[in-house]
Structures are given as structure tokens and as C-alpha cells.
C-alpha positions in Angstrom: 74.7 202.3 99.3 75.8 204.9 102.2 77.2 203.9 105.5 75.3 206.7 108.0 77.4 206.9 111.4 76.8 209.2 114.7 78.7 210.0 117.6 76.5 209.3 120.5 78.3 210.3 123.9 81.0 207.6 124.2 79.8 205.4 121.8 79.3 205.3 118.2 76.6 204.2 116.1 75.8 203.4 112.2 73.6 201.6 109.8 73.6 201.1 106.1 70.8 202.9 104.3 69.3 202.4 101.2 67.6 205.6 100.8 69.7 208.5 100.3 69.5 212.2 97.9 70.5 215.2 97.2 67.8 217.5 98.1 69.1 221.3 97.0 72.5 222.7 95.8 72.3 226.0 97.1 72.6 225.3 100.5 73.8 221.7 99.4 71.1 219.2 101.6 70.8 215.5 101.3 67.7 213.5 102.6 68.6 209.8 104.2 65.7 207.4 105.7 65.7 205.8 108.3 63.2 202.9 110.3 61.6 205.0 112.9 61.7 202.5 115.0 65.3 201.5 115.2 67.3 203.0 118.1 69.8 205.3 115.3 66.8 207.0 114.5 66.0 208.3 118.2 70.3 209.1 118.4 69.9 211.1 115.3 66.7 213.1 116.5 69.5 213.9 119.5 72.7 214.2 117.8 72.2 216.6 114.3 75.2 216.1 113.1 76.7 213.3 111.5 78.4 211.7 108.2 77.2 209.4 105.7 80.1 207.4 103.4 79.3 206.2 99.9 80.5 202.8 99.5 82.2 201.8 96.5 81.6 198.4 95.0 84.1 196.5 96.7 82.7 197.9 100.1 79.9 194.9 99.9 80.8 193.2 103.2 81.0 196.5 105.0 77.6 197.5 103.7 76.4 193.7 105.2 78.3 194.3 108.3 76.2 197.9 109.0 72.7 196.2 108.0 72.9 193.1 110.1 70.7 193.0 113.4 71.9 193.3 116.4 75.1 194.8 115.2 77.6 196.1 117.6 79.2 199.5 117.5 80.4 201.2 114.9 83.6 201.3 116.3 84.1 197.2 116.4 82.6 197.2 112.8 85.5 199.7 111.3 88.5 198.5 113.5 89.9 196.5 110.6 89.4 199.5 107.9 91.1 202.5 107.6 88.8 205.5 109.1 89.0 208.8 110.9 86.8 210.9 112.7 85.2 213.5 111.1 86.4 217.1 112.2 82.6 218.5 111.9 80.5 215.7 113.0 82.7 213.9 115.1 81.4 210.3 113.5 83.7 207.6 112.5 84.5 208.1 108.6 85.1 204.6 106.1 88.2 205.9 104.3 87.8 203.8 101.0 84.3 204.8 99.7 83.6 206.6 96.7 82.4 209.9 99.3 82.1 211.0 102.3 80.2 213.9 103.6 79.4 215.3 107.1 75.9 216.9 107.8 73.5 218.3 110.2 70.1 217.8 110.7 67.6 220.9 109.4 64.7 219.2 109.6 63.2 215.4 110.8 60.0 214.4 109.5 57.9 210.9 109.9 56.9 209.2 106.2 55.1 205.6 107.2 57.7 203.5 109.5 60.9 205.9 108.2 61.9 209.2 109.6 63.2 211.2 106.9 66.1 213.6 108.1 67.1 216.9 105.5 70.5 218.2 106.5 72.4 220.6 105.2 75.9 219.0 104.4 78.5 220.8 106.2 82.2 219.5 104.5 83.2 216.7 102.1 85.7 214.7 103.7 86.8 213.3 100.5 85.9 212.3 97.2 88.0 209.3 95.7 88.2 209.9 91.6 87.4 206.6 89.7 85.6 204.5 92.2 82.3 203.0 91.0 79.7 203.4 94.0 77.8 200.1 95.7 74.6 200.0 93.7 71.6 197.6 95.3 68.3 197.2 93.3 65.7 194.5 93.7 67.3 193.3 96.7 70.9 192.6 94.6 74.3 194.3 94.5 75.0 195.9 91.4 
């Protein structure tokens, strides 16, 4: 599971997504998905650059807390973990996940209800040796 988080003006914004890749490693590009009709997918067609955390498998609330509805700012969501803001995208940065990467936007395309965004990763804020990532299949954490 990946946390996705954008700096949008004052506020800041994120959402757990499911549907994450490498794309190339030459530039190095990751794909993420995201509902085209949610309100982080019209910040992200304005904003193109921002960070996406893997979780690690004790992250399990965290990854609840960015899917529920209605959820406030990403901000309130991370006050009681240990984050940063990233220096190349600006977006709030989970400091316990397995990874953490910051990105920008190359290319936004529409696939059914998802907007698929390509970006070209910019930095790794960190990679944590010996985590096991937050795994979800069939609608279960692994």
C-alpha cells in the first residue's frame, strides 16, 4: 500500500492507493491511480509534484486513516507520526514506511473512472532496510 500526499496552497492533501508501479528505470517513473472523480485527482492535475510513502506492515491504521471518506487533511492525519516535508515536492512525508519517494507528474491519462498519473521520481527520501511493505489482496491485509 502507498500513502500519495500533495501540497495544495496552504493545505495538504493524501489518499491511500492501491494501484502503484514502476514504470522505467532509466529515467526511473512510477504510475499511481487514482478515482477521477475524487477531488486529489483534480489537485494533482494542478500540483505535479508530489510524494508517495510505502507503508510497512505495521502502518495498517495509517493506510485506513488515508482511505476513509470524508477524511480531513493530511496534516491532522500525520500529527501523531513522525513526518517531514519533502524538500522536492513540498508534501508531508510518513517517516516509518518501508519508502518514500518524491515525483512529478510527466504525463496524466483517463483509464475508466481512474486517472493514471506517470512521473518521473525526482529523490528517495529514504529507504528503511528490513521493513516488510503493507500488502492488500482480495480486499485483506497481508
Amino acid at each position: 500500500m502507498v500513502v500519495l500526499t500533495v501540497r495544495d496552497g496552504r493545505d495538504d492533501l493524501g489518499t491511500t492507493v492501491t494501484s502503484f508501479m514502476s514504470v522505467s528505470l532509466e529515467p526511473p517513473m512510477v504510475l499511481a491511480s487514482v478515482a477521477t472523480s475524487s477531488y486529489l485527482s483534480e489537485v494533482l492535475n494542478r500540483q505535479n509534484r508530489w510524494a508517495a510513502t510505502v507503508l510497512s506492515a505495521s502502518q495498517r491504521a495509517l493506510a485506513g486513516r488515508f482511505a476513509a471518506e470524508g477524511r480531513p487533511s493530511a496534516r491532522i492525519l500525520l500529527a501523531a507520526e513522525p513526518h517531514h516535508r519533502g524538500e522536492h515536492s513540498g508534501a508531508l512525508i510518513p517517516e516509518t514506511g518501508v519508502s518514500a519517494l518524491e515525483c512529478e507528474t510527466r504525463q496524466a491519462m483517463e483509464a475508466g473512472d481512474h486517472t493514471l498519473f506517470v512521473a518521473e521520481v525526482l529523490a528517495t527520501d529514504y529507504i528503511a532496510g528490513g521493513q516488510h511493505p503493507l500488502i492488500r489482496v482480495n480486499r485483506r491485509y497481508l
